[in-house]
N, C-alpha and C positions, 0 to 999 in steps of 0.2 A: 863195271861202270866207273871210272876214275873220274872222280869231284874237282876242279880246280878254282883255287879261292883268292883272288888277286888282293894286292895290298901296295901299298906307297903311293897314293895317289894324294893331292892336295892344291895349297894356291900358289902359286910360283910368281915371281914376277918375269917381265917381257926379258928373254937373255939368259934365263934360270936353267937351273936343271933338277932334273928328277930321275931314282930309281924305280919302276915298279918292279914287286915279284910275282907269279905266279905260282903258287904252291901245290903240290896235286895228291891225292888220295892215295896215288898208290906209283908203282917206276913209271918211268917216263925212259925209260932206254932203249924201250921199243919201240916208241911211240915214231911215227914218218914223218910227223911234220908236227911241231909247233908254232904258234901265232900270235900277232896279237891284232887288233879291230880295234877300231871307233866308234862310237856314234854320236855327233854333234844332235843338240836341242833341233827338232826340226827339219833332221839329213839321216839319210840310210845310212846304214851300216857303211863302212870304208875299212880296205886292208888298210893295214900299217907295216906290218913286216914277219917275215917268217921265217924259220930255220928248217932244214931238211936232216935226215937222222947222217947224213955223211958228213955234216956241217955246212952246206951252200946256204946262204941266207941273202933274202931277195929283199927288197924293201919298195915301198910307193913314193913314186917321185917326191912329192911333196915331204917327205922325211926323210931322204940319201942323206948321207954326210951330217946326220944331226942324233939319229937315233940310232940305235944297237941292241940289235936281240940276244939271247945266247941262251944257254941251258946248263945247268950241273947235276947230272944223274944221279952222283952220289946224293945229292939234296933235294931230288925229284921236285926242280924249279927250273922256273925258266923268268927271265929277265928283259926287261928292253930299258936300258940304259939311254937318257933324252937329255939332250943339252941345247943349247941357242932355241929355247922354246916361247913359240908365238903365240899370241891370242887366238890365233885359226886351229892351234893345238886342244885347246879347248872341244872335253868331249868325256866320254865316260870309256876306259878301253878294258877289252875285254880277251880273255885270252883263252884260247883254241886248242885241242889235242885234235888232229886229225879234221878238223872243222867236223869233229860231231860233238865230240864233247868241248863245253861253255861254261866258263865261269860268269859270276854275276856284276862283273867289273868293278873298276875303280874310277872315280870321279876326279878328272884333271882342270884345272883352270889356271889359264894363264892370262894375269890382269893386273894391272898396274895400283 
């Protein structure tokens, strides 16, 4: 059962940026896919981005070109790196080994 315990989460202003990490209970080098989710007050779950263990990393429109995932094995973490971040950013994200195992997220708010 690997645990993963996210952390950097906070209040940014409009333009900001933020690291989260994702920390995991145990390697992460086998792991096929790591992720990370949203969920806004109100709205279903939503990807946000994901890495494959070859390294492809796919991301949802509404975040290309703004956020970045990644991973370091040696540190069994994984990362998504947010910059030019919105108010629609806003959400608690959550992060994924294989979409079975959940962390219990971090809480992001972007607000002036």
């Amino acid at each position: 059962q690997v645990q993963l315990v996210e952390s950097g989460g906070g209040l940014v202003q409009p333009g900001g940026s933020l690291r989260l990490s994702c920390t995991a209970s145990g390697s992460i080098s086998s792991i096929s896919t790591v992720g990370w989710y949203r969920q806004a007050p109100g709205k279903e779950r939503e990807f946000a981005a994901i890495e494959y263990i070859g390294g492809s990393t796919y991301y949802a429109d509404s975040v290309k070109g703004r956020f970045a995932i990644s991973r370091n094995n040696a540190e069994n973490t994984v990362y998504l790196q947010m910059h030019d971040l919105k108010p629609e950013d806003t959400a608690v994200y959550l992060c994924t080994a294989d979409r079975i195992h959940w962390g219990q997220g971090t809480q992001v708010t972007v607000s002036s």
